[in-house]
C-alpha positions as CSV (number, residue, x, y, z in Angstrom):
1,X,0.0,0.0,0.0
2,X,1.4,3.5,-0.9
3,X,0.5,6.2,0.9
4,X,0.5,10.2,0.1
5,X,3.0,12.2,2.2
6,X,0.6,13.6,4.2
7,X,-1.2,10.1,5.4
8,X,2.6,9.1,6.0
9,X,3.0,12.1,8.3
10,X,0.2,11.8,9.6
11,X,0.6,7.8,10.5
12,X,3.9,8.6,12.3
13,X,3.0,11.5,14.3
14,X,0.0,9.6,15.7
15,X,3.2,6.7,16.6
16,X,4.3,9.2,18.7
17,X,2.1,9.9,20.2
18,X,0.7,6.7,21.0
19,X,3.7,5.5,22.5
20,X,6.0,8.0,22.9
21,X,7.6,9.2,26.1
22,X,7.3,12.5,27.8
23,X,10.8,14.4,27.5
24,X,12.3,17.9,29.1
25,X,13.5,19.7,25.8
26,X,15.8,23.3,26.3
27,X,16.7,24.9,23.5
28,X,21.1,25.2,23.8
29,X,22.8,28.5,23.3
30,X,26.3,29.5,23.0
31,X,27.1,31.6,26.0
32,X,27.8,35.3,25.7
33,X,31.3,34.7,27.4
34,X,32.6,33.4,23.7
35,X,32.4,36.9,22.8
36,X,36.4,36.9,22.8
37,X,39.4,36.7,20.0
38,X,39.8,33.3,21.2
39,X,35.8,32.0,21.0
40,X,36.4,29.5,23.9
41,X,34.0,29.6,26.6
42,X,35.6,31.0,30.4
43,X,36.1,29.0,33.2
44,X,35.1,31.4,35.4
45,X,31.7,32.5,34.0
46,X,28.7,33.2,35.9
47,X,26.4,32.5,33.6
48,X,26.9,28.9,32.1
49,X,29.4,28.0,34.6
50,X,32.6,27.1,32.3
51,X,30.0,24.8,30.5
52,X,29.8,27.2,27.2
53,X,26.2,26.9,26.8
54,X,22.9,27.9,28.0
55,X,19.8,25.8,28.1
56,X,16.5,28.1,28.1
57,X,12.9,27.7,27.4
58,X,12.2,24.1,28.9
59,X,9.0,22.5,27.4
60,X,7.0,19.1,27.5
61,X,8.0,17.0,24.0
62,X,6.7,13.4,23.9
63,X,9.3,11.0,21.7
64,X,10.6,7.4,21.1
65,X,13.3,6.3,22.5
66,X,15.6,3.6,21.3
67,X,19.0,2.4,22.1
68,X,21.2,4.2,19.7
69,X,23.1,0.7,18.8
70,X,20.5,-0.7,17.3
71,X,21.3,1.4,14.4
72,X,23.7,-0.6,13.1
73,X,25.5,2.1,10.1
74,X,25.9,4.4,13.2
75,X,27.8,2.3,15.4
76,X,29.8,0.9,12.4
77,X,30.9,4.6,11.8
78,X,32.4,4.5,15.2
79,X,29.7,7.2,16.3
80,X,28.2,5.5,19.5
81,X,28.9,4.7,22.4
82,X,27.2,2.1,24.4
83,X,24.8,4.0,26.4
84,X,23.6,6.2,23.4
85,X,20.3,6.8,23.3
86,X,18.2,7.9,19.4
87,X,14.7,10.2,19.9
88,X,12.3,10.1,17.5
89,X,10.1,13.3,17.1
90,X,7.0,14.0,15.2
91,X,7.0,16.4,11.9
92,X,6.9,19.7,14.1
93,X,9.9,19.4,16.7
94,X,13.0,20.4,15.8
95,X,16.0,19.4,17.9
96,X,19.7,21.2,17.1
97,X,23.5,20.1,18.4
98,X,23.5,21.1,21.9
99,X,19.8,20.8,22.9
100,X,19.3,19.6,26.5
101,X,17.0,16.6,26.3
102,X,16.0,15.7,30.1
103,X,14.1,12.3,31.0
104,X,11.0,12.3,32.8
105,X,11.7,8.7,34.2
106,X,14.0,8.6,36.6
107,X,17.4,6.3,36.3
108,X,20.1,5.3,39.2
109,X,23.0,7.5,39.1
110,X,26.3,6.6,41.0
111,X,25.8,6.2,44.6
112,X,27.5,9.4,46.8
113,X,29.4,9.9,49.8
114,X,28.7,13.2,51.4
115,X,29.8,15.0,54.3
116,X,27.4,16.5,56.3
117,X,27.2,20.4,56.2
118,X,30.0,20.3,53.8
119,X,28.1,22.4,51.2
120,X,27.1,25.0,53.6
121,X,30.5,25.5,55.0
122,X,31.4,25.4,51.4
123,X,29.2,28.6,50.6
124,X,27.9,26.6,47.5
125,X,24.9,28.8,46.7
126,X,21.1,28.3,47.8
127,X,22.7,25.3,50.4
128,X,21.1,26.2,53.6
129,X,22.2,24.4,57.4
130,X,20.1,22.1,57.1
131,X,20.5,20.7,53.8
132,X,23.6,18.7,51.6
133,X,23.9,19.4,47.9
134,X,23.3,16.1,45.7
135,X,24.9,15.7,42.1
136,X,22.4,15.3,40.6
137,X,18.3,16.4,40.7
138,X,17.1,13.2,43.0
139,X,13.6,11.6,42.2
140,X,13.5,9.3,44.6
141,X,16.3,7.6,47.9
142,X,16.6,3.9,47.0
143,X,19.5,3.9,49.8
144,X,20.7,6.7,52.7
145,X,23.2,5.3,55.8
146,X,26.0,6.5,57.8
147,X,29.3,5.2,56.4
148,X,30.0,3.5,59.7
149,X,26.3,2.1,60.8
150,X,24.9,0.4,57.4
151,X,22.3,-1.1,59.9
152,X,21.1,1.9,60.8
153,X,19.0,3.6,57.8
154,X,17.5,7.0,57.0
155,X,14.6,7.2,55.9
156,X,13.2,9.3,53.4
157,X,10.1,11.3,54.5
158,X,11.2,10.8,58.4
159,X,14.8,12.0,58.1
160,X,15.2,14.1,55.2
161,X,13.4,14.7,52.0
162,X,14.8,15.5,48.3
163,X,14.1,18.2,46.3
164,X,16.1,18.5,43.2
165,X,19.7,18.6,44.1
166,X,19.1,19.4,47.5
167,X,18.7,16.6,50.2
168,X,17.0,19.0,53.5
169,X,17.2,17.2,56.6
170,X,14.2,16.5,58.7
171,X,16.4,14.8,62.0
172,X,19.6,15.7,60.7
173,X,23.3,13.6,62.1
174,X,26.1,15.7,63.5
175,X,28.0,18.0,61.8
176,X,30.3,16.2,59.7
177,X,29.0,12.2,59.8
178,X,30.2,10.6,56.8
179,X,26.8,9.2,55.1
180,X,26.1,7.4,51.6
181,X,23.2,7.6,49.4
182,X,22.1,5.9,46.7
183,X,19.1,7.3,44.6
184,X,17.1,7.9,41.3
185,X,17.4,11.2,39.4
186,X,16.0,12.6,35.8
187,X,18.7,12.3,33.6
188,X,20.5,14.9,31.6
189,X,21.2,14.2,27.7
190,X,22.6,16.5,25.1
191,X,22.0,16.4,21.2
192,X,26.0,16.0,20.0
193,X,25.4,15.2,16.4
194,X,23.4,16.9,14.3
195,X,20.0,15.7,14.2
196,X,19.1,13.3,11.4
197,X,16.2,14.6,9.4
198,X,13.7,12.1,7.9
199,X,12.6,13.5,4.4
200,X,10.1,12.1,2.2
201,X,9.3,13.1,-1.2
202,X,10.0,16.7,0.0
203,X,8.1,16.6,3.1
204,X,9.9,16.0,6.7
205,X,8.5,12.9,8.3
206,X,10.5,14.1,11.6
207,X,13.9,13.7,13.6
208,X,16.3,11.1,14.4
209,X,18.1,12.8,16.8
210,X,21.2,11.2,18.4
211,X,21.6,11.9,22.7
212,X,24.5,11.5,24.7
213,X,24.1,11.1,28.7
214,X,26.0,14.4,30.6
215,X,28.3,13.1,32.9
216,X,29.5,17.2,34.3
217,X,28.7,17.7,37.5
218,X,27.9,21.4,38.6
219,X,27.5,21.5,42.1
220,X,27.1,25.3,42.3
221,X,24.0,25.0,40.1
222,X,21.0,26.3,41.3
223,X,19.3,23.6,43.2
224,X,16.2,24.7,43.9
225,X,12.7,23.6,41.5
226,X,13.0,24.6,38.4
227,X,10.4,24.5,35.5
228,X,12.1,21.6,34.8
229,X,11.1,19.5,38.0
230,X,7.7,20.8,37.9
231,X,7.3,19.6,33.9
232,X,8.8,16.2,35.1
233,X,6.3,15.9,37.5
234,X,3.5,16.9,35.4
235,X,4.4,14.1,32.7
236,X,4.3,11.3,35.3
């Protein structure tokens, strides 16, 4: 059966729709701080944090998402790595390099050893007393001890409560007890090859677009909920 590019639009946008998943999607921005004779972003930048980009504009996009290695040509091109992930858009999105692609259902990250009160005495910004800074934005404790007393849990709810990077302490320790957590967190992916357009017979049947997993941590980040965290929550 062959069907007019329109129908064939049509068909796949519906597929995503049907089953896609909800996605963050920011819109990546070069950083004013290239604005030099080198063009290299600055270490020391308040604005995008030695990262060299800004992410703005965070919105709800609903996609597929595939393993990246399952397409065979890319991997062969020496293009993927093994936790390279592909997103399949409808006709209207449009994706670019650099794009900030955060996932609405939350992953483990590496468990982390914190000190407590370190971030305060720190002066990392937006950490009060009372609270620790976390890696990355937490969804949900699967694990949270003192180093020395694995027996002895903390529980989330009773003795503290995460809110994006932040863990704020309900009953906190002492000053300076070494603790380990282990949680879930929404996941942070950037676009790092241009986006693969799907064209048929001079229409655009919508984007392959190929996501790497960001691995930078920024612990002076603002911590506090974003429009990001409450977009997340709304697509759950």
């Amino acid at each position: 059966m062959t069907y007019r590019p329109e129908e064939l639009i049509h068909r796949l946008d519906e597929l995503v729709r049907t089953y896609g998943d909800w996605v963050i999607w920011e819109q990546g921005l070069p950083c004013a701080c290239r604005a030099t004779t080198s063009l290299r972003m600055a270490a020391g930048c308040s604005r995008c944090e030695g990262n060299g980009f800004l992410w703005i504009s965070p919105r709800r996009l609903r996609g597929i998402l595939m393993p990246a290695h399952t397409y065979r040509r890319l991997a062969t091109m020496g293009w993927l790595t093994p936790s390279d992930l592909i997103l399949g858009t409808d006709s209207q999105d449009r994706i670019a390099d650099f794009d900030r692609i955060t996932l609405t259902t939350p992953l483990p990250v590496d468990p982390e050893v914190i000190v407590r009160g370190q971030a305060h005495r720190d002066g990392l910004p937006g950490v009060a007393p009372s609270e620790d800074r976390l890696a990355y934005r937490a969804a949900r404790a699967v694990l949270c001890f003192a180093h020395d007393r694995p027996d002895a849990r903390f529980i989330e709810g009773d003795a503290f409560v995460l809110s994006g990077k932040t863990l704020r302490w309900l009953r906190p320790p002492p000053d300076g007890t070494v603790y380990l957590i282990k949680y879930e967190a929404l996941s942070e992916w950037v676009a790092f090859a241009s986006p693969i357009e799907v064209i048929d017979r001079g229409g655009s049947l919508g984007q392959r677009v190929l996501l790497r997993r960001a691995h930078l941590v920024n612990l002076r980040e603002n911590s506090q909920p974003d429009a990001r965290s409450a977009l997340a929550a709304s697509s759950l």
